[in-house]
C-alpha positions, -999 to +999 in steps of 0.1 A: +732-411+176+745-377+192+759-380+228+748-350+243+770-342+277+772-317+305+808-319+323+817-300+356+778-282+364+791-270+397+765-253+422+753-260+463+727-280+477+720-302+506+726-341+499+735-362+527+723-389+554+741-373+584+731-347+602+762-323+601+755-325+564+720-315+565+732-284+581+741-263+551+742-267+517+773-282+498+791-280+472+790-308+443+801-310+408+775-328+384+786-346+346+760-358+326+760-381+294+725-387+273+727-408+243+695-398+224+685-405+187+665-370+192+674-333+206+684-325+237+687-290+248+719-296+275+707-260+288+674-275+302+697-306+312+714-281+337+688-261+349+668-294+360+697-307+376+703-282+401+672-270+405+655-304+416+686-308+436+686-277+454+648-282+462+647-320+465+669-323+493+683-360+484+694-380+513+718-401+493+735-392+464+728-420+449+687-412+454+697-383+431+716-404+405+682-427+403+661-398+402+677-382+372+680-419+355+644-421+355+634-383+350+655-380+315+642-414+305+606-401+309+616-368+291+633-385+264+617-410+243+650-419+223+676-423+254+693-451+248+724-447+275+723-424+301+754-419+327+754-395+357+782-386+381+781-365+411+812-354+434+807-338+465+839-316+465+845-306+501+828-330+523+860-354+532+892-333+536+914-340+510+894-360+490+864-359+462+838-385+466+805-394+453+789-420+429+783-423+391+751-446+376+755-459+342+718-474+325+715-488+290+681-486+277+665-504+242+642-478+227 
């Protein structure tokens, strides 16, 4: 099994519960870990992740995390471990925060 990973996708978008961070789009920082017993092009991994974050307007970040959980599942028929982390880098002043999921799945 290849783990197939995409560290430090970096790009804005709008994720957030209050309003002030509805306002404007943010910046966030993305790492992404597929364990698949078949190919996966890490090129369409990064191009679906920010582009159904930029358009999906998440709430929560950790609406995105599940999101992606199951979307890569569907799209991969192998995925056996899938692990997700995003960081919103600029929201709290001297600190990076966000969440990371971690799903192990039997094939």
């Amino acid at each position: 099994m290849i783990r197939v990973f995409v560290e430090k996708l970096t790009f804005e978008c709008v994720i957030g519960l209050l309003a002030f961070e509805r306002e404007r789009a943010q910046e966030v920082e993305v790492d992404v870990f597929l364990d698949a017993e078949e190919f996966v092009d890490y090129a369409f991994v990064c191009e679906a992740v920010k582009s159904m974050c930029v358009v999906g307007k998440f709430e929560k970040v950790e609406d995105v995390l599940e999101f992606f959980c199951e979307f890569f599942k569907k799209r991969f028929a192998t995925l056996r471990r899938f692990e997700m982390k995003l960081t919103k880098t600029g929201i709290i002043a001297n600190a990076r925060v966000g969440a990371r999921v971690v799903r192990e799945f039997s094939v």
